[in-house]
C-alpha positions, -999 to 999 in steps of 0.1 A, spaced: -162 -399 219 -155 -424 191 -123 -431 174 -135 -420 140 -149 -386 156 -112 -381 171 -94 -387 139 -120 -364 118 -112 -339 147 -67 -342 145 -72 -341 108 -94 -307 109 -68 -293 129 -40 -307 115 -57 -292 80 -61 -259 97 -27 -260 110 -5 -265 76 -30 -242 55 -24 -218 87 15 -222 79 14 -220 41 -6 -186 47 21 -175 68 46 -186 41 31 -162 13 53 -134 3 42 -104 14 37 -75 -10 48 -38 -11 23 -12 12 26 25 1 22 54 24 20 89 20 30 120 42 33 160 35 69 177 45 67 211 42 54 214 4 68 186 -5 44 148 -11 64 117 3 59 81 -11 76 57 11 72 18 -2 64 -2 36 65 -38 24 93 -59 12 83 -62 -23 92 -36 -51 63 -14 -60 58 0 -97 37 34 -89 12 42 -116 -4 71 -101 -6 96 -71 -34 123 -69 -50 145 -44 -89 140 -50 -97 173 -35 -72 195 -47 -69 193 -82 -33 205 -93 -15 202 -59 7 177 -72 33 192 -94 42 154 -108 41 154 -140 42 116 -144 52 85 -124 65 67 -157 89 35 -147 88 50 -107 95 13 -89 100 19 -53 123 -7 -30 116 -16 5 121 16 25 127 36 -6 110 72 -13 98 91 -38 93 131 -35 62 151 -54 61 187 -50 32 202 -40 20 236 -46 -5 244 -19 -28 278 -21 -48 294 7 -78 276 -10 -62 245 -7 -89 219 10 -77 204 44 -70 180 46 -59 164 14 -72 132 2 -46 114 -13 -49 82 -35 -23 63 -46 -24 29 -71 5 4 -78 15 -26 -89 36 -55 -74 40 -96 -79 5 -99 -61 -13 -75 -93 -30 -39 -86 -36 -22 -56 -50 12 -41 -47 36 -11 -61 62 -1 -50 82 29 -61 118 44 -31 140 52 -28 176 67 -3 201 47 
């Protein structure tokens, strides 16, 4: 192999390597999950960022949620936020949940099937 096909190889890898590293060095953002307790929604922030919650809705079961609005909600790292549910015997299971919020990386959305 030549010398200039060596040095375009080390500089592809050494390109892959420090774009590798500043990847790794972006902050992560806050992940939201959601699980029932008895009748009772839980909103736990994952990530290490702070999450501003904007909404939280069951898609097929309108009026579970007895929230009556998430204004100025900002959830820490490992912090929770309770939502009382009122579940009926025509309840759909399970419950499609979708939840939106905002961090430093902009807007984001998850949806998550639970069982009450």
């Amino acid at each position: 192999m030549e010398l200039a096909t060596w040095i375009a190889a080390i500089a592809t890898l050494v390109t892959a390597v420090f774009a590798g590293l500043i990847w790794l060095q972006q902050p992560r953002g806050s992940e939201l999950s959601a699980r029932f307790e008895g009748v009772m929604l839980v909103v736990k922030n994952l990530g290490p960022a702070r999450a501003r919650v904007t909404s939280v809705e069951a898609l097929n079961a309108p009026g579970l949620l007895m929230e009556l609005g998430l204004d100025n909600l900002e959830l820490l790292k490992d912090e929770e936020h309770r939502i009382s549910a009122a579940p009926t015997l025509a309840t759909p299971q399970p419950v499609k949940i979708r939840m939106t919020w905002t961090d430093s990386r902009g807007e984001h959305v998850r949806e998550q099937t639970l069982n009450l």
